[in-house]
TIMI-464742 format. One line per field, with one value per residue (C-alpha): residue in three letters; chain; x, z, y. Coordinates in pm, 1 decimal, always signed. Example, Ala and Ser with C-alpha at 12.3 -4.5 7.8 and 13.67 -1.06 7.14 Angstrom:
! residues 2
rest = ALA, SER
kette = A, A
u = +1230.0, +1367.0
w = +780.0, +714.0
v = -450.0, -106.0
This chain:
! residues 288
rest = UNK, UNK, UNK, UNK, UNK, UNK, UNK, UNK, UNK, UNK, UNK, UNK, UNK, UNK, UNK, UNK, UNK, UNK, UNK, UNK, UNK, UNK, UNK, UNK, UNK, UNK, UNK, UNK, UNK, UNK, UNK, UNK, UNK, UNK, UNK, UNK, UNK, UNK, UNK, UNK, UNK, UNK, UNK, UNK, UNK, UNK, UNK, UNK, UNK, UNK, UNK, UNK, UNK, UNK, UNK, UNK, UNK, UNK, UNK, UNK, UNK, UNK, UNK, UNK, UNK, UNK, UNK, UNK, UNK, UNK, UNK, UNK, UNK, UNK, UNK, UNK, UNK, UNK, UNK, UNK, UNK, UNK, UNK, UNK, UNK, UNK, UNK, UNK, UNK, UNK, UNK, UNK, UNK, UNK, UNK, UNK, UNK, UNK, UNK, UNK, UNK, UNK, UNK, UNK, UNK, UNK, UNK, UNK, UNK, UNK, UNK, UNK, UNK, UNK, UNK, UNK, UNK, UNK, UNK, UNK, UNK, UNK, UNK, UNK, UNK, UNK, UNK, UNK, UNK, UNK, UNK, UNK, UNK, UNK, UNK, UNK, UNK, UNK, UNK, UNK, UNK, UNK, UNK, UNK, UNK, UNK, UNK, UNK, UNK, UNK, UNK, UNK, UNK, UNK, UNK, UNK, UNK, UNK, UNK, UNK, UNK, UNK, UNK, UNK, UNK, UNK, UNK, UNK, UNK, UNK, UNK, UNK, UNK, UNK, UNK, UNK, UNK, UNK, UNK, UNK, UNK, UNK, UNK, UNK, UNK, UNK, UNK, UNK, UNK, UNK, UNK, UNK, UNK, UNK, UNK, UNK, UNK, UNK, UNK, UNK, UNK, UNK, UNK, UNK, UNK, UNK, UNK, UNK, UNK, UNK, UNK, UNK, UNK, UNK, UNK, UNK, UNK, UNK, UNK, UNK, UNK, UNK, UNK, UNK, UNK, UNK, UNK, UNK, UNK, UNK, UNK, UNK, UNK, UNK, UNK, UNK, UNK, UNK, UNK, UNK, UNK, UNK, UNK, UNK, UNK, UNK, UNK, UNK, UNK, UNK, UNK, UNK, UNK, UNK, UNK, UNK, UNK, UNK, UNK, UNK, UNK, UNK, UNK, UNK, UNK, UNK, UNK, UNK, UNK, UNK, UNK, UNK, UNK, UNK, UNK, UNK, UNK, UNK, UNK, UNK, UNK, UNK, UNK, UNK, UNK, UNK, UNK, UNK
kette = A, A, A, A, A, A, A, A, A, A, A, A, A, A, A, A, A, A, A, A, A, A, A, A, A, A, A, A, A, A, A, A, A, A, A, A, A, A, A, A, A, A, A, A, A, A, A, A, A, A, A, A, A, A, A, A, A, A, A, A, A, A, A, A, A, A, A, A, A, A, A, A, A, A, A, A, A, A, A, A, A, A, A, A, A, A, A, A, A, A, A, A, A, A, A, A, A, A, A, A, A, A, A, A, A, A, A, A, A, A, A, A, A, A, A, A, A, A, A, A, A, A, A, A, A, A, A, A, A, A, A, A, A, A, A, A, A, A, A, A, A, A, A, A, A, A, A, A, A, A, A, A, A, A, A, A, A, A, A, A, A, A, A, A, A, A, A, A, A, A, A, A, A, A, A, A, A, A, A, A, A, A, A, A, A, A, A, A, A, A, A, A, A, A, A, A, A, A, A, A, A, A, A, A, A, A, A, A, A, A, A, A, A, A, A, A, A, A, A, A, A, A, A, A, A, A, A, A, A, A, A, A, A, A, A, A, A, A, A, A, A, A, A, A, A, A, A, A, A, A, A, A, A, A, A, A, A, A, A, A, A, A, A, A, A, A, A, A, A, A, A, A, A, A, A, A, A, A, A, A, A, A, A, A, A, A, A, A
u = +6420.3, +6046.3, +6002.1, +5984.0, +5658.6, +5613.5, +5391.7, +5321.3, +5361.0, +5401.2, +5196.7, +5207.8, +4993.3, +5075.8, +4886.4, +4823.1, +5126.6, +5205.3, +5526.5, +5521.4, +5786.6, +5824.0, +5765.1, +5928.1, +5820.7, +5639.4, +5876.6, +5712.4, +5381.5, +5289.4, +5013.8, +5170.0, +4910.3, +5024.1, +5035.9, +5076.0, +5447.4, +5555.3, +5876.1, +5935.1, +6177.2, +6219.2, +6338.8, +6537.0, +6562.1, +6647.5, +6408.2, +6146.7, +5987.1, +5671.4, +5494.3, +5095.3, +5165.8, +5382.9, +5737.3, +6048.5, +6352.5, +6484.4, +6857.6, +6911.5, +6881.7, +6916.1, +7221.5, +7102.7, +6863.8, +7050.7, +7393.7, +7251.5, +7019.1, +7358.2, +7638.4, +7601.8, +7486.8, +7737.6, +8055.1, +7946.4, +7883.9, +8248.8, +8274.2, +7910.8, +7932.8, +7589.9, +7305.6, +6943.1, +6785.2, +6379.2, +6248.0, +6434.5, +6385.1, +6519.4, +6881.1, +7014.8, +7026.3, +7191.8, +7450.9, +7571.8, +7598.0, +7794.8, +8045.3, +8160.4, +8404.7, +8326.7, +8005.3, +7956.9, +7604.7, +7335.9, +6967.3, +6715.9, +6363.0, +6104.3, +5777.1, +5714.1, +5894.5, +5723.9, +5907.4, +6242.5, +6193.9, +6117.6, +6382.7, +6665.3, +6499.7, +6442.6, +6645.1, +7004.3, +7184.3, +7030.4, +7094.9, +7404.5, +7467.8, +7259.8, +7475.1, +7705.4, +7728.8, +7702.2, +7330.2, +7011.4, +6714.2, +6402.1, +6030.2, +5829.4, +5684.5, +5985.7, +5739.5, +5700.8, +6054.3, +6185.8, +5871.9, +5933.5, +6301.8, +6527.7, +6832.2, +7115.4, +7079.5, +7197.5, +7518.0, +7291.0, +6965.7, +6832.7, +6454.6, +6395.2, +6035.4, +5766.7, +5557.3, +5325.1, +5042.1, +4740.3, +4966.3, +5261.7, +5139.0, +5275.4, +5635.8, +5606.1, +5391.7, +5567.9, +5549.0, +5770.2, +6002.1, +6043.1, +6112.2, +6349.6, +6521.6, +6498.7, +6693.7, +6975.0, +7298.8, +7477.9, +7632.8, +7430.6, +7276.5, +6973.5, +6909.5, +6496.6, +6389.4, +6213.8, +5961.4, +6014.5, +5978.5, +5849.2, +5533.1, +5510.5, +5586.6, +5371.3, +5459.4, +5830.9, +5783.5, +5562.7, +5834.6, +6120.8, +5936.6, +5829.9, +6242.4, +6314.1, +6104.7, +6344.6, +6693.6, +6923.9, +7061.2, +6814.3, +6943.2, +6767.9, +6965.5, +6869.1, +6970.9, +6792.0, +6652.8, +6499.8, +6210.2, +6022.4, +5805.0, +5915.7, +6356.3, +6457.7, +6417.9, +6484.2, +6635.8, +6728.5, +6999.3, +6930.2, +7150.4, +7212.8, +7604.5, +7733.6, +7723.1, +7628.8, +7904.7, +8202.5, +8241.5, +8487.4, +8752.9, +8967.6, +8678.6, +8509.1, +8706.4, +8795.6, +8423.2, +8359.9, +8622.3, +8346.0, +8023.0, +7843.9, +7717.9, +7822.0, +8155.1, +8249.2, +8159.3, +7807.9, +7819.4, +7840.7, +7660.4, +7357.2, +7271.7, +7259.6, +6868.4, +6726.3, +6469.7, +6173.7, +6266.6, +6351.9, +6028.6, +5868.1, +5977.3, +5929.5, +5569.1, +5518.0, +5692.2, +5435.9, +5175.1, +5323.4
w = -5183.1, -5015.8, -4986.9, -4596.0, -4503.1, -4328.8, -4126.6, -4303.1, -4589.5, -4716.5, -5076.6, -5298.5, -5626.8, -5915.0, -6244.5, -6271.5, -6052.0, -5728.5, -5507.6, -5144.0, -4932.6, -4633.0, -4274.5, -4010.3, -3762.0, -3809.8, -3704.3, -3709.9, -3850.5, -3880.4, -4060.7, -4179.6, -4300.7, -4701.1, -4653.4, -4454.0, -4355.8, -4230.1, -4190.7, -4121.2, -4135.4, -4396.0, -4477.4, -4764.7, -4846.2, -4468.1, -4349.0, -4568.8, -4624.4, -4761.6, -4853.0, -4865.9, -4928.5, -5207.8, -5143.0, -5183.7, -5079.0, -4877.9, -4688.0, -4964.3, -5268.2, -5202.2, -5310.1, -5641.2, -5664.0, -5539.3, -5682.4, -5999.1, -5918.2, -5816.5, -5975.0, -6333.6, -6295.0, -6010.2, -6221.2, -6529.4, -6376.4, -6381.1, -6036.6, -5859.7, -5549.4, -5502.4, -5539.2, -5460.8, -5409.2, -5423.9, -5241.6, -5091.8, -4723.7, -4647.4, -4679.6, -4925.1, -5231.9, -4997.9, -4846.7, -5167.9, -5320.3, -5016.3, -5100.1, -5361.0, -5214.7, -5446.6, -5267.5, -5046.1, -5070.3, -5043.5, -5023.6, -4969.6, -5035.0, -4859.6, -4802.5, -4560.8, -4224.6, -4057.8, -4354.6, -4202.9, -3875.1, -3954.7, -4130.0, -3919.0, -3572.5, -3782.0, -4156.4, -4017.5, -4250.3, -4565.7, -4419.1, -4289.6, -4372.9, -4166.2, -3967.4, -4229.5, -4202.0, -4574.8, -4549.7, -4516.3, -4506.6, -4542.0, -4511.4, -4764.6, -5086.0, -5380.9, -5646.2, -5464.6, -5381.1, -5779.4, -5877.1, -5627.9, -5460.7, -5551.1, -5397.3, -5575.0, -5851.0, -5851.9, -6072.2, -6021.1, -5916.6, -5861.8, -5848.3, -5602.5, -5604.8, -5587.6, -5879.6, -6076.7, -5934.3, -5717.5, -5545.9, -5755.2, -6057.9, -6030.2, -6032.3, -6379.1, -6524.4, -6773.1, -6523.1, -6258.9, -6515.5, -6624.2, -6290.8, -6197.7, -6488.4, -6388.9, -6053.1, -6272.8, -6329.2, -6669.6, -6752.6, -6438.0, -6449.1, -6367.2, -6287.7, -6216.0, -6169.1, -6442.3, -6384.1, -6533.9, -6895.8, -6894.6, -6684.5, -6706.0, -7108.8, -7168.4, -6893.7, -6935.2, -7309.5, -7251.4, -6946.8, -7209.7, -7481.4, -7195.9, -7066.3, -7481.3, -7487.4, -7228.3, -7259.3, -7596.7, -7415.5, -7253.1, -7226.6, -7062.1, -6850.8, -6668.9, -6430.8, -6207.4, -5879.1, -5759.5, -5501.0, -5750.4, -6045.3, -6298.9, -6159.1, -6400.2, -6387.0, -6544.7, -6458.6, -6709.2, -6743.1, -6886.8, -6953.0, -7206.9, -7228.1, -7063.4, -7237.2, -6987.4, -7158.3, -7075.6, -6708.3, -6522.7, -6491.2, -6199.2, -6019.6, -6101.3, -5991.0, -5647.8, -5646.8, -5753.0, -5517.2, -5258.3, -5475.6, -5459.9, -5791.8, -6032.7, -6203.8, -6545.1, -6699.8, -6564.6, -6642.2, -6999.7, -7015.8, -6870.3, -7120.4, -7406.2, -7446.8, -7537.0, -7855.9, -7682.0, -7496.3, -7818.7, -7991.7, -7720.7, -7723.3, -8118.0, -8118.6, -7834.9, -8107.0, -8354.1, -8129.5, -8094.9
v = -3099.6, -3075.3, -2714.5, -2549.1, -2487.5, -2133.0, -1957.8, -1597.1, -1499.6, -1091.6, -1055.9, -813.7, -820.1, -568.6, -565.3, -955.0, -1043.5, -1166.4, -1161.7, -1321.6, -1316.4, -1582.4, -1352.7, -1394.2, -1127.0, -767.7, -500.7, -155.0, -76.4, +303.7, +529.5, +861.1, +1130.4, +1010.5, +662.4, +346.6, +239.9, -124.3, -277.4, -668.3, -960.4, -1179.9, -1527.1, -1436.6, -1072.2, -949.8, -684.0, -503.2, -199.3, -145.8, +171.6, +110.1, -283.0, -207.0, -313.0, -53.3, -161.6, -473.2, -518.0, -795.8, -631.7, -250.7, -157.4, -277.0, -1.4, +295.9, +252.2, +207.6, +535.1, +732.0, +674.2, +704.3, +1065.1, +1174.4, +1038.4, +1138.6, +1514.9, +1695.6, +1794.2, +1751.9, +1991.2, +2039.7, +1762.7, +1747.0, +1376.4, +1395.8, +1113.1, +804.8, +806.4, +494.5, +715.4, +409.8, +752.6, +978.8, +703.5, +677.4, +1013.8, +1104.3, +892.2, +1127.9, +1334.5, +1670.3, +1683.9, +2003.5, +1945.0, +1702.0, +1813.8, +1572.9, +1687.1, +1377.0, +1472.3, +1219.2, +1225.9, +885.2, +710.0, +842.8, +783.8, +457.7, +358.9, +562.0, +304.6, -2.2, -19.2, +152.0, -85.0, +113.3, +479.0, +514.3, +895.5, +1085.1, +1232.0, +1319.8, +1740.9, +1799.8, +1621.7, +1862.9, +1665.5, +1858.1, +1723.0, +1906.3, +1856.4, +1807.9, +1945.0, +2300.4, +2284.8, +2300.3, +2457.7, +2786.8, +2762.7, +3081.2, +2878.0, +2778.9, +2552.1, +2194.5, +1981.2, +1621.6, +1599.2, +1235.4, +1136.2, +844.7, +842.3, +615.7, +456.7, +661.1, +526.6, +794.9, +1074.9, +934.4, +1037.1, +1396.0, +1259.3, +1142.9, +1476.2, +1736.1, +2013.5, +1853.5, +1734.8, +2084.2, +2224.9, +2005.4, +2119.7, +2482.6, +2375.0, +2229.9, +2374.5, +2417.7, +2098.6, +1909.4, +1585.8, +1467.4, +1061.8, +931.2, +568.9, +502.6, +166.1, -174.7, -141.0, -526.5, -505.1, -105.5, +1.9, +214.4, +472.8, +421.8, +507.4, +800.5, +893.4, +901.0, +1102.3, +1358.6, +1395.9, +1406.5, +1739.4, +1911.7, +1749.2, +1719.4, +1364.6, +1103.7, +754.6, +513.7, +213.0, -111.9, -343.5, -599.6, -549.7, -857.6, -738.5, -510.9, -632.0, -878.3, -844.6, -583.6, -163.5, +74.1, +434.3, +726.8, +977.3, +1333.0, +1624.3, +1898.7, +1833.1, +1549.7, +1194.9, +889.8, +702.4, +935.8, +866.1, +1039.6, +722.8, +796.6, +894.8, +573.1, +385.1, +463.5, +478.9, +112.1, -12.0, +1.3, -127.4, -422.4, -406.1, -110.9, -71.6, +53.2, -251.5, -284.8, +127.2, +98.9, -248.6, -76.7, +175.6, -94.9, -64.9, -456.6, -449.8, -474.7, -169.9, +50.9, -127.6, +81.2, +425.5, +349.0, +287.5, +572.0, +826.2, +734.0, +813.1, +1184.4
């Protein structure tokens, strides 16, 4: 079948790749004092985000990203009451964790506000909790809130930040790792995106032998999401005391009952770590 021809075409290139996606119309295009924000209809994957021509999250796809982000940690955790989400201001973290009923809680740390805005007037498919009384959305920086906050400490804590790339680099250092382990509880969880270990290996490597330094359980788990670099990501669980593959099962599955993608199945299937992936973290341990 001759293929359509269209008039625009979205690119992004990431080390030696391309994706493009067929445009349809630009939707909102915004400069924020951290970085440049656009959102636009696609042919295939709905409407887009980008941040700084790099894309995040799409209506096609999303629930890909952040169920896989969520739910491991916040049904693994015994009764998560209190939860702290750093990043993810497209709301698609938050929608989710608040669909745990245990949650009193939900603190969302984003430090930049045009990015909600945004998405509130022109993604309101993807957040669809924030009016939801538990949420407290605060625009600051995440890494000064764990490093200095005397509040109460947190059962999950989820890291929905950006790649480790110029001002994301700090996401991925020691000393924020560290410090968001001084704002867990006892017994908490914490769940991070963790790259694609296909096109990124060396920094999701180096990112598992960093959490291995600070937590008696990291486990690594993937799953594809189709808009980001080479289909398949990666995100990692780390604890002290819980194990990743002793889900709460009632709890799971009145949870999964209203997922597009995760269920105990894909729950356990996820943390199987493929060769390559192990022949990684290997050969980064050497290096130690």
């Amino acid at each position: 079948m001759e293929e359509k021809k269209y008039n625009a075409w979205y690119e992004e290139t990431f080390q030696g790749t391309r994706l493009s996606l067929a445009l349809e119309q630009m939707v909102y295009t915004g400069q924020s004092e951290f970085q440049k924000v656009e959102i636009f209809d696609t042919v295939r994957y709905g409407r887009v985000m980008t941040l700084d021509g790099v894309f995040m999250t799409s209506e096609k796809d999303e629930f890909l990203y952040h169920e896989m982000l969520t739910h491991p940690a916040m049904l693994t955790a015994i009764e998560p009451k209190r939860v702290l989400v750093i990043g993810g201001g497209d709301g698609g973290t938050v929608r989710e964790v608040l669909r745990h009923p245990s949650v009193e809680k939900c603190v969302m740390i984003e430090i930049d506000e045009l990015v909600v805005t945004a998405c509130k007037e022109h993604l309101p498919s993807i957040g669809t909790a924030w009016e939801d009384p538990r949420l407290d959305v605060r625009f600051a920086d995440g890494i000064d809130y764990v490093k200095n906050s005397e509040e109460e400490k947190y059962d999950v804590i989820l890291l929905d930040g950006t790649d480790p790339i110029g001002p994301g680099e700090v996401l991925f250092a020691m000393e924020f790792f560290r410090a968001c382990k001084r704002m867990l509880k006892p017994g908490g969880a914490l769940a991070l995106q963790s790259e694609t270990p296909m096109l990124m290996g060396e920094v999701f490597a180096e990112t598992q032998h960093k959490l291995r330094e600070l937590f008696s359980t990291v486990a690594p788990y993937f799953g594809p999401v189709a808009l980001y670099p080479s289909g398949q990501w990666s995100w990692t669980f780390c604890s002290d005391e819980l194990d990743p593959l002793a889900p709460r099962a009632e709890r799971q599955a009145e949870i999964a009952q209203g997922c597009r993608y995760y269920n105990a199945g894909i729950h356990n299937g996820a943390f199987a770590i493929p060769n390559y992936v192990q022949a990684l973290i290997d050969e980064r341990g050497k290096k130690s």
